[in-house]
mmCIF file as Biopython writes it, N, C-alpha, C and O atoms, coordinates in Angstrom:
data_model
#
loop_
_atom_site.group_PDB
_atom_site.id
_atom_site.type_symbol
_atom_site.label_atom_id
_atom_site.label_alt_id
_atom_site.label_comp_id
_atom_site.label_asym_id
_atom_site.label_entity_id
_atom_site.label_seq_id
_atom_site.pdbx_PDB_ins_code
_atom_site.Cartn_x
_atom_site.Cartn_y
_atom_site.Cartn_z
_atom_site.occupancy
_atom_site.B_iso_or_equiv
_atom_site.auth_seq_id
_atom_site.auth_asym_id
_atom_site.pdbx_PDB_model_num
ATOM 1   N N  . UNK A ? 1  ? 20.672 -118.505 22.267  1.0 0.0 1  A 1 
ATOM 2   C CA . UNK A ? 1  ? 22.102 -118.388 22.313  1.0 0.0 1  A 1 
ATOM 3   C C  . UNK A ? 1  ? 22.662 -119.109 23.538  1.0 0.0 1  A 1 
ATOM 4   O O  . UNK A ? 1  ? 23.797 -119.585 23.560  1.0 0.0 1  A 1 
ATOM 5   N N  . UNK A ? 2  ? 21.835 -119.159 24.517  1.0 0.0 2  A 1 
ATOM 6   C CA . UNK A ? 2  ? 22.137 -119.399 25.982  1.0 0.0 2  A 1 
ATOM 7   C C  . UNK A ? 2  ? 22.258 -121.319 25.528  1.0 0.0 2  A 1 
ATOM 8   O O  . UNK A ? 2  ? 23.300 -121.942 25.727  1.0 0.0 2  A 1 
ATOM 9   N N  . UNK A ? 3  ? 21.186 -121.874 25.014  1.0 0.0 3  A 1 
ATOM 10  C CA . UNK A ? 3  ? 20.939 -123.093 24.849  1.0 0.0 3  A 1 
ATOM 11  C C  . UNK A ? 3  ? 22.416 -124.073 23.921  1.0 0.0 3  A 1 
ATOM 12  O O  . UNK A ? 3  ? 22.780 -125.245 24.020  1.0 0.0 3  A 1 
ATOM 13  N N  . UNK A ? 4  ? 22.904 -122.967 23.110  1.0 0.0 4  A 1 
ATOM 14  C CA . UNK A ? 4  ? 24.484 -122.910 21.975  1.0 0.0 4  A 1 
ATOM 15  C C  . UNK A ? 4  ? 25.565 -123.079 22.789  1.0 0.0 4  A 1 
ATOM 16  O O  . UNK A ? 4  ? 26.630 -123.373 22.246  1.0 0.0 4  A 1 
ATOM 17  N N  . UNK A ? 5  ? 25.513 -122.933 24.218  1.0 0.0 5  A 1 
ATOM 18  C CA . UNK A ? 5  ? 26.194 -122.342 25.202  1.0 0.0 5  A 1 
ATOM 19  C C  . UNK A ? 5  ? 27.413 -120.668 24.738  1.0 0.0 5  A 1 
ATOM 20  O O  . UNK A ? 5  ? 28.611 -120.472 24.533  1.0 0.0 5  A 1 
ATOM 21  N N  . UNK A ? 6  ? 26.430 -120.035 24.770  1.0 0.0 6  A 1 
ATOM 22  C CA . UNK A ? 6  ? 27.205 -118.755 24.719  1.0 0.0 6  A 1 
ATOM 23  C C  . UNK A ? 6  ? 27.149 -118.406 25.784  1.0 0.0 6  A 1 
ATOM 24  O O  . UNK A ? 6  ? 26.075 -118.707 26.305  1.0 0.0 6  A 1 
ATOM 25  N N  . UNK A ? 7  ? 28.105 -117.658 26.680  1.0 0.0 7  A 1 
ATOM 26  C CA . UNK A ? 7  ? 28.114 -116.984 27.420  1.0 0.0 7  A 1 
ATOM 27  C C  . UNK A ? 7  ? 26.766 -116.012 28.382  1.0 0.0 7  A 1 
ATOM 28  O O  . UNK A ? 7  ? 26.402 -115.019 27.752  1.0 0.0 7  A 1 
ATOM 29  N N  . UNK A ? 8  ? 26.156 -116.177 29.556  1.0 0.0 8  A 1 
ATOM 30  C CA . UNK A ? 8  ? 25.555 -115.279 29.714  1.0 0.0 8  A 1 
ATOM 31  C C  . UNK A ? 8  ? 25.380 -113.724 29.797  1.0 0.0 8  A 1 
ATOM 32  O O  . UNK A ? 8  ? 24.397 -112.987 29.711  1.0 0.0 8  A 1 
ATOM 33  N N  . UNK A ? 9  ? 27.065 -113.458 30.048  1.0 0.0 9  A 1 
ATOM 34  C CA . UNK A ? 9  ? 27.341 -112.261 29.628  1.0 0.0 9  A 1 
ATOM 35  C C  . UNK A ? 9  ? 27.177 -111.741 28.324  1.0 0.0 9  A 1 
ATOM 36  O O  . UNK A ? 9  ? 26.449 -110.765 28.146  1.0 0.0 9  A 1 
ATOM 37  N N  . UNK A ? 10 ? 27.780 -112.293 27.389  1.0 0.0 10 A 1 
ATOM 38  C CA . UNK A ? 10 ? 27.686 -112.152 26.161  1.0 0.0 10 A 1 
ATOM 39  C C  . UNK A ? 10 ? 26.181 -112.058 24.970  1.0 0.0 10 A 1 
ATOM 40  O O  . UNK A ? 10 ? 25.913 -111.440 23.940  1.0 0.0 10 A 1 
ATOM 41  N N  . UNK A ? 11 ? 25.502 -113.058 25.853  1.0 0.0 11 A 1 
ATOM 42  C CA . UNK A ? 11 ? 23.887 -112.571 25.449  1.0 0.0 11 A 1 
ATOM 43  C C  . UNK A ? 11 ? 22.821 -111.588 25.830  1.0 0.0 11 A 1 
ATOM 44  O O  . UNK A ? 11 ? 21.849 -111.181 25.193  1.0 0.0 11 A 1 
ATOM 45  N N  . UNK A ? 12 ? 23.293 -111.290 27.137  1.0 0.0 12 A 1 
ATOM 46  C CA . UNK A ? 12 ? 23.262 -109.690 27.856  1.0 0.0 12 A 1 
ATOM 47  C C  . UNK A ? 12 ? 23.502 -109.026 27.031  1.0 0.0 12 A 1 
ATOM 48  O O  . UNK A ? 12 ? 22.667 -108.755 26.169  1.0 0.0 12 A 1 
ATOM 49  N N  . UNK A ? 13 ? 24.690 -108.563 27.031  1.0 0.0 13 A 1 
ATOM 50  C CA . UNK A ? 13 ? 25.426 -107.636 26.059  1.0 0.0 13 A 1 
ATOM 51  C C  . UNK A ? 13 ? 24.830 -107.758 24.460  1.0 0.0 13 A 1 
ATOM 52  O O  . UNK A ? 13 ? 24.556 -106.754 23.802  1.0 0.0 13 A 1 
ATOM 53  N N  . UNK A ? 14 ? 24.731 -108.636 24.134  1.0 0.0 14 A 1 
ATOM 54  C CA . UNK A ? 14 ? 24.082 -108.389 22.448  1.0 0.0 14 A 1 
ATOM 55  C C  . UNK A ? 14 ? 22.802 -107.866 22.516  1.0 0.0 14 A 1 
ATOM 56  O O  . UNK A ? 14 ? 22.439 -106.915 21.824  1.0 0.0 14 A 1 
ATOM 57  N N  . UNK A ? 15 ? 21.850 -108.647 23.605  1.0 0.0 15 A 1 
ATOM 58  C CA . UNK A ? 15 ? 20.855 -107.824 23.470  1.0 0.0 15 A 1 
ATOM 59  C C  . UNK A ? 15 ? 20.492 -106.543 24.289  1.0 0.0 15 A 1 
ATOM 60  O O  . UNK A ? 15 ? 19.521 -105.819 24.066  1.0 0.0 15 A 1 
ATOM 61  N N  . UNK A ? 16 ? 21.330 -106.396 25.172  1.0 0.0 16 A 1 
ATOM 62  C CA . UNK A ? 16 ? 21.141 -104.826 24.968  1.0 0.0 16 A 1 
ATOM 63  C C  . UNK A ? 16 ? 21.049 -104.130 24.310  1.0 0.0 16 A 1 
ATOM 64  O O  . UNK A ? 16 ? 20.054 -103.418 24.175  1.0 0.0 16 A 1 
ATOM 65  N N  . UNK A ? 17 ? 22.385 -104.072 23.453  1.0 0.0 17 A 1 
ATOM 66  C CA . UNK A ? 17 ? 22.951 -103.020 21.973  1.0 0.0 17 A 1 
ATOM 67  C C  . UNK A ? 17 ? 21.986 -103.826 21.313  1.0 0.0 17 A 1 
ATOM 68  O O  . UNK A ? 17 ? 22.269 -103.238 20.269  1.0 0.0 17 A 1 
ATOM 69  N N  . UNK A ? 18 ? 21.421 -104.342 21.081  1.0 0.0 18 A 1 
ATOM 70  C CA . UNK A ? 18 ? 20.281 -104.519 19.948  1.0 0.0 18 A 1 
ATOM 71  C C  . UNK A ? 18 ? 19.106 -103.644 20.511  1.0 0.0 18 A 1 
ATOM 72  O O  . UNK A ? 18 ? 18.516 -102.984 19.657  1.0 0.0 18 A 1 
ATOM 73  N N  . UNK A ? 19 ? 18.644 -103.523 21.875  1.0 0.0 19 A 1 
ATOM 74  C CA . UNK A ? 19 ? 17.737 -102.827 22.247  1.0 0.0 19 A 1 
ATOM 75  C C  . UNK A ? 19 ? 18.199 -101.071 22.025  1.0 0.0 19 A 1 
ATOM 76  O O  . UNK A ? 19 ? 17.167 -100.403 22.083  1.0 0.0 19 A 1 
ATOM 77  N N  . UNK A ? 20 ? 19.128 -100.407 21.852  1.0 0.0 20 A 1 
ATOM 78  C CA . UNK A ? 20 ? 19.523 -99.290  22.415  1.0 0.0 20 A 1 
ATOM 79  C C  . UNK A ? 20 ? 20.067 -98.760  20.789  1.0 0.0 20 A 1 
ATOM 80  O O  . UNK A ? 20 ? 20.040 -97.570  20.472  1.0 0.0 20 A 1 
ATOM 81  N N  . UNK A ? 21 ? 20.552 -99.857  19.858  1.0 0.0 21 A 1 
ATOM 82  C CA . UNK A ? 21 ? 21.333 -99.389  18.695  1.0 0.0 21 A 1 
ATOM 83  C C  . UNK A ? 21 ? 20.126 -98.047  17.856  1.0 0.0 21 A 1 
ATOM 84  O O  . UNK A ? 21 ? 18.903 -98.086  17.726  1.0 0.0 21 A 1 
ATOM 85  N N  . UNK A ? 22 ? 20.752 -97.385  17.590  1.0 0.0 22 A 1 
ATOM 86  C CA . UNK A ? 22 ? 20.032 -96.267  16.902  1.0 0.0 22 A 1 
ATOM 87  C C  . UNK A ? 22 ? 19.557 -96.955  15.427  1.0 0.0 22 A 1 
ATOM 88  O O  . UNK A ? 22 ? 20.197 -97.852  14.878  1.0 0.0 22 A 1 
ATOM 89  N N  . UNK A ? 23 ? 18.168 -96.290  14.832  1.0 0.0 23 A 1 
ATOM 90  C CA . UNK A ? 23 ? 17.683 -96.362  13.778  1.0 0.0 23 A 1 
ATOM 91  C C  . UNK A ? 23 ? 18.218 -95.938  12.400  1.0 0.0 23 A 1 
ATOM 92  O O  . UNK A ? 23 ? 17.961 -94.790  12.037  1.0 0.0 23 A 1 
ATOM 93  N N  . UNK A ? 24 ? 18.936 -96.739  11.592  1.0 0.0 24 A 1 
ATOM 94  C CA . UNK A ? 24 ? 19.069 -96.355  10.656  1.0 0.0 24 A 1 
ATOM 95  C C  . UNK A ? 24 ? 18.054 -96.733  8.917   1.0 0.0 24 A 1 
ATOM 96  O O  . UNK A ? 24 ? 17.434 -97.718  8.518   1.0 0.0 24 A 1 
ATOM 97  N N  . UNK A ? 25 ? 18.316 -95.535  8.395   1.0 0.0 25 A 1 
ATOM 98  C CA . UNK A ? 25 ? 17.754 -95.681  6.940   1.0 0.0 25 A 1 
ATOM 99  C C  . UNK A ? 25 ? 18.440 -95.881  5.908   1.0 0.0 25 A 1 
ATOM 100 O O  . UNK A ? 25 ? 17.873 -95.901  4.816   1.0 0.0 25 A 1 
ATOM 101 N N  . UNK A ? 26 ? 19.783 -96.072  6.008   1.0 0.0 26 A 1 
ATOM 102 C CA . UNK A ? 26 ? 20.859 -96.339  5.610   1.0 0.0 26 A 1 
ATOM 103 C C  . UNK A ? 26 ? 20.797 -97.514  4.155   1.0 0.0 26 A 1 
ATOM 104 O O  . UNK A ? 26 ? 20.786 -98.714  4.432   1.0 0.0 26 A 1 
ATOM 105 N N  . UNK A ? 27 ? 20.765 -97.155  2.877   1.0 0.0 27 A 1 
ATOM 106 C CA . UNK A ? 27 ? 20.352 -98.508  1.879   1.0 0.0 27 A 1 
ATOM 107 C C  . UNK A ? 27 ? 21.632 -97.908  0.814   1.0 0.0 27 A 1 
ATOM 108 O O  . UNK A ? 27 ? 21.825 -96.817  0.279   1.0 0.0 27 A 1 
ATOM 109 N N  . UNK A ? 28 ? 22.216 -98.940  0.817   1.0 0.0 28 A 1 
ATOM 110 C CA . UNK A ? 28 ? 23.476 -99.103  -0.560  1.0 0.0 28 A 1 
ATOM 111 C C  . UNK A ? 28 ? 23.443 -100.202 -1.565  1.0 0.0 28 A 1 
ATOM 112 O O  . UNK A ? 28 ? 22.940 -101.321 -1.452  1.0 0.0 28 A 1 
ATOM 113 N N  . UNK A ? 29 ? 23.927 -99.793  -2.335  1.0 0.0 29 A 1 
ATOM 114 C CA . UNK A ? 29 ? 24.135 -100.830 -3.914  1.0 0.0 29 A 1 
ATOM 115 C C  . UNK A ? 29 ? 25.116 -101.928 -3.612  1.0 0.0 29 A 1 
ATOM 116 O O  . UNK A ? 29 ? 25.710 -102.403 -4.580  1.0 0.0 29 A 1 
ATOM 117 N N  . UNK A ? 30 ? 25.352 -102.358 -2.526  1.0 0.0 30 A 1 
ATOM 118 C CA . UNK A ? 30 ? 26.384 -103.338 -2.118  1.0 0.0 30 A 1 
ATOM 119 C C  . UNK A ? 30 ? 26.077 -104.837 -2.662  1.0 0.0 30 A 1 
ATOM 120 O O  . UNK A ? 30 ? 26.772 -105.591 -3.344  1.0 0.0 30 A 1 
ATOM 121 N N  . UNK A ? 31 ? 24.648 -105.005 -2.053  1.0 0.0 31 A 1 
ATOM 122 C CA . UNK A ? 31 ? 23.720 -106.156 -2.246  1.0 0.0 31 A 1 
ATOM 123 C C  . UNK A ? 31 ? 23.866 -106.498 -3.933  1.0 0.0 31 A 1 
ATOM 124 O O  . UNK A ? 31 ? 24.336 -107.544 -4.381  1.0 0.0 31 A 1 
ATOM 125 N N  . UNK A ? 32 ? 23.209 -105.061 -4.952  1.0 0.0 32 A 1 
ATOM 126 C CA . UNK A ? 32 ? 22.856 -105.746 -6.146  1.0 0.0 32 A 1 
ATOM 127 C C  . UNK A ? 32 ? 24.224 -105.638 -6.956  1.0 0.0 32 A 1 
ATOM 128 O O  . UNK A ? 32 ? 24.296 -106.343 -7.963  1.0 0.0 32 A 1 
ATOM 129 N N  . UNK A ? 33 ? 25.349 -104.814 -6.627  1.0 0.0 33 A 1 
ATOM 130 C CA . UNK A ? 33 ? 26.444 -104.526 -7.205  1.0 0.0 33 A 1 
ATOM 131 C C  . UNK A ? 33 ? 27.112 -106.494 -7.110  1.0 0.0 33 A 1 
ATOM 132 O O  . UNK A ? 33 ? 27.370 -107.024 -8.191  1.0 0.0 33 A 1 
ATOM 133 N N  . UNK A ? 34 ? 27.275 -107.195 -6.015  1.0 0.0 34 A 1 
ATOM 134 C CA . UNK A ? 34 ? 27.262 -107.998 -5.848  1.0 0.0 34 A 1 
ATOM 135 C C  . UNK A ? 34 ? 26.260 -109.293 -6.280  1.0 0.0 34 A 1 
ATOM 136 O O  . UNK A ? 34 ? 26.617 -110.383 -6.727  1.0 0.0 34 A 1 
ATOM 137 N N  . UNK A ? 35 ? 25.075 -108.882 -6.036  1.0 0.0 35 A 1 
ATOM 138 C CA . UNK A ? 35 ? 24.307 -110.368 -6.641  1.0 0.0 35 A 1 
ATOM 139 C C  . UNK A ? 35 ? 23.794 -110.076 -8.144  1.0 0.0 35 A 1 
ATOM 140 O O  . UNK A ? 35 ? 23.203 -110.898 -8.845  1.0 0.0 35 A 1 
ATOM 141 N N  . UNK A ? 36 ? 24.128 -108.762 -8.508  1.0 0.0 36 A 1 
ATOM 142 C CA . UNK A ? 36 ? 23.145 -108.214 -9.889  1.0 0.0 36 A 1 
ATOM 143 C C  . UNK A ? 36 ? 21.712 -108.658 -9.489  1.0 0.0 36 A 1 
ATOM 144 O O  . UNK A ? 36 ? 21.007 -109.071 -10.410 1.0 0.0 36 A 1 
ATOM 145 N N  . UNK A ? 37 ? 21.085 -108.621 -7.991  1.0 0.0 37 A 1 
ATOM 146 C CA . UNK A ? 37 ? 19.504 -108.712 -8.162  1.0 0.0 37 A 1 
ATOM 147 C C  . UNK A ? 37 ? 19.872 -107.710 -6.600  1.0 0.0 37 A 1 
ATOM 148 O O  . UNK A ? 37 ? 20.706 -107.922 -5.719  1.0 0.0 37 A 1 
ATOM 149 N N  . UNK A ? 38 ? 18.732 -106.462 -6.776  1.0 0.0 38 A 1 
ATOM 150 C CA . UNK A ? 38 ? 18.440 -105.367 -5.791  1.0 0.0 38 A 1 
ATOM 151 C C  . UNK A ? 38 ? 18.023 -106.205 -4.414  1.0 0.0 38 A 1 
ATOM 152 O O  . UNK A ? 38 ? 17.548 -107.327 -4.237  1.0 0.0 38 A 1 
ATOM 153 N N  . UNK A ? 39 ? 18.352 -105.324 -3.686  1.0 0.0 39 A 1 
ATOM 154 C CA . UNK A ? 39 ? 18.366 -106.093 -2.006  1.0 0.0 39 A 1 
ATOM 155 C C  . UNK A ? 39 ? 16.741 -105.681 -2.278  1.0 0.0 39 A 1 
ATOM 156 O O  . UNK A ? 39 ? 16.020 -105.177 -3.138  1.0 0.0 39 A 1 
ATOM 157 N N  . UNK A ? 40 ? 16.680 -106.408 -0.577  1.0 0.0 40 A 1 
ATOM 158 C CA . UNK A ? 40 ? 15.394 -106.458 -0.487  1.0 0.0 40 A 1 
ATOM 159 C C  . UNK A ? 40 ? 14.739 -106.383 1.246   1.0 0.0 40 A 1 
ATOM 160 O O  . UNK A ? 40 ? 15.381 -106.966 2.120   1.0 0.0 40 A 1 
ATOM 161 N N  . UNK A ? 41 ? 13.775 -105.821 1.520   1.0 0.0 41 A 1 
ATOM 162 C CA . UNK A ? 41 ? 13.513 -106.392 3.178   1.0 0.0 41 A 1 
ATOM 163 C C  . UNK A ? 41 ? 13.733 -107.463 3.577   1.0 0.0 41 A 1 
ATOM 164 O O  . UNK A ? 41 ? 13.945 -108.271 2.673   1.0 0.0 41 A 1 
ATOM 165 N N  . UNK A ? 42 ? 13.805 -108.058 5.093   1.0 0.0 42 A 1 
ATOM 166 C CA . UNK A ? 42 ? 13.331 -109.330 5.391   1.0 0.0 42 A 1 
ATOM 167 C C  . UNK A ? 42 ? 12.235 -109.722 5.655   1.0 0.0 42 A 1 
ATOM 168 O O  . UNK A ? 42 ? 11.943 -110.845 6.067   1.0 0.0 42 A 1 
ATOM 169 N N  . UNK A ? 43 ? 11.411 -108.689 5.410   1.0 0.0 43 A 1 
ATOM 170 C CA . UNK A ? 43 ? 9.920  -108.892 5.245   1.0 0.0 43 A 1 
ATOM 171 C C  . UNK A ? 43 ? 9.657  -109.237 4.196   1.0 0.0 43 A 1 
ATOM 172 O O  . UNK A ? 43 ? 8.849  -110.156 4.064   1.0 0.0 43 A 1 
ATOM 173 N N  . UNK A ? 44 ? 10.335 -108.529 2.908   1.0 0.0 44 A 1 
ATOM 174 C CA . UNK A ? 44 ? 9.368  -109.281 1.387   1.0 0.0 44 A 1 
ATOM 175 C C  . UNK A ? 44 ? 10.403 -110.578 1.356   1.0 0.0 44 A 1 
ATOM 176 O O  . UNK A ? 44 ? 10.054 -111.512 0.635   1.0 0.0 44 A 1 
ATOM 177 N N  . UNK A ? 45 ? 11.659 -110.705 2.090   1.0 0.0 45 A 1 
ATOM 178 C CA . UNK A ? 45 ? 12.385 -111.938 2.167   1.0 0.0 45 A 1 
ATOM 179 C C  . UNK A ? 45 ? 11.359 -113.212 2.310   1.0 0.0 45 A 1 
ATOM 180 O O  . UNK A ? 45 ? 10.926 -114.038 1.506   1.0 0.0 45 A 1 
ATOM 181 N N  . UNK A ? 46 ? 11.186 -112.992 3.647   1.0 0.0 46 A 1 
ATOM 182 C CA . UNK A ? 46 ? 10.200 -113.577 4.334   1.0 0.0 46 A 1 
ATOM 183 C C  . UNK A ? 46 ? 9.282  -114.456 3.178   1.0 0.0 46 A 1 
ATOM 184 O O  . UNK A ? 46 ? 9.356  -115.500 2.531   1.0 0.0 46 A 1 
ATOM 185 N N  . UNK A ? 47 ? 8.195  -113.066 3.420   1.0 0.0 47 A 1 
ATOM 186 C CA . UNK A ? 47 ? 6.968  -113.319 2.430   1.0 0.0 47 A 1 
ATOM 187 C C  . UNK A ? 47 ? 7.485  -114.723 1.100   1.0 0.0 47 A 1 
ATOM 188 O O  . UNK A ? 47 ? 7.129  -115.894 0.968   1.0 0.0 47 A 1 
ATOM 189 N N  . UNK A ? 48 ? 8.306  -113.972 0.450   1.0 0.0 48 A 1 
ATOM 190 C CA . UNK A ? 48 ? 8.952  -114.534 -0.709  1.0 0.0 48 A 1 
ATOM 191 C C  . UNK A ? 48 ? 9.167  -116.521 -0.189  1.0 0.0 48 A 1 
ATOM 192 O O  . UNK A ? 48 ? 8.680  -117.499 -0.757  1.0 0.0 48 A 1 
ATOM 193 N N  . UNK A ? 49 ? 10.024 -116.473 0.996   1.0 0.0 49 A 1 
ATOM 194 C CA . UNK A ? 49 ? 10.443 -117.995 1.026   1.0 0.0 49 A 1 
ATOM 195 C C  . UNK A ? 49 ? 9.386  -118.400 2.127   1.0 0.0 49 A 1 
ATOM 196 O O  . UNK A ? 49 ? 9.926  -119.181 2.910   1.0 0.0 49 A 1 
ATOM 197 N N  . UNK A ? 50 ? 7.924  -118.120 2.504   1.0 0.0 50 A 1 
ATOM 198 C CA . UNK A ? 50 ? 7.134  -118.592 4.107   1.0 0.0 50 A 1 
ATOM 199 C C  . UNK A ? 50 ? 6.945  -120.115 3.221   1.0 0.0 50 A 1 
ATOM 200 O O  . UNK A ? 50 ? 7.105  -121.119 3.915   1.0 0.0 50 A 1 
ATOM 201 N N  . UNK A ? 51 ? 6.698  -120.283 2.105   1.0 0.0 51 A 1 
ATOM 202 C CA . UNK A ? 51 ? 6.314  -121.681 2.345   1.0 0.0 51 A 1 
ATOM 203 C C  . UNK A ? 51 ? 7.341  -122.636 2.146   1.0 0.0 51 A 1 
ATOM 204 O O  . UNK A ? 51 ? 7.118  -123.847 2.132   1.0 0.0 51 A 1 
ATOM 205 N N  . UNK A ? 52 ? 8.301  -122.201 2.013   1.0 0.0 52 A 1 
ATOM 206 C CA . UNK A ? 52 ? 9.766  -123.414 2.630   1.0 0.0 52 A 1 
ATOM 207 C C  . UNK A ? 52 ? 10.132 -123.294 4.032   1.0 0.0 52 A 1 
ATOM 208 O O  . UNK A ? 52 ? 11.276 -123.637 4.333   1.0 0.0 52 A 1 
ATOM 209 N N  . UNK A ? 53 ? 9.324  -122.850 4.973   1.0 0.0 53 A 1 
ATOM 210 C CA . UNK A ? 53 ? 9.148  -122.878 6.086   1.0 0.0 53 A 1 
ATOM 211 C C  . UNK A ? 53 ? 7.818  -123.732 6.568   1.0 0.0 53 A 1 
ATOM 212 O O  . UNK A ? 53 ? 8.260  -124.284 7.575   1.0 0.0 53 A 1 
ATOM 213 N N  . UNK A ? 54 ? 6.859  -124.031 6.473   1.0 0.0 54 A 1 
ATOM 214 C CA . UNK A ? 54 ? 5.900  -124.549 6.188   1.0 0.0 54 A 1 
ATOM 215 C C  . UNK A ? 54 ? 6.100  -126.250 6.070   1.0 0.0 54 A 1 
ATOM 216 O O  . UNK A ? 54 ? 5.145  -126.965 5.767   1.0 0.0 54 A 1 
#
């Protein structure tokens, strides 16, 4: 972010609240109500697209 030139404050601050934000389990129909295909991790994301990374 620093390299984007964002702010050093501002990359402080995000990653703090990324360090400190509480755990949620939180899963809604937003995703498939919208794409008609069920959300998914970004882990089976991942998995799914590693070799268009590659």
């Amino acid at each position: 972010m620093l390299a984007d030139g964002r702010p050093a404050a501002l990359v402080e601050a995000l990653l703090a609240s990324a360090q400190t934000r509480p755990h949620s389990d939180l899963v809604t129909s937003t995703v498939e109500r919208i794409t008609g295909t069920p959300s998914r991790t970004f882990r089976r994301w991942a998995a799914d697209h590693a070799d268009a990374f590659r």
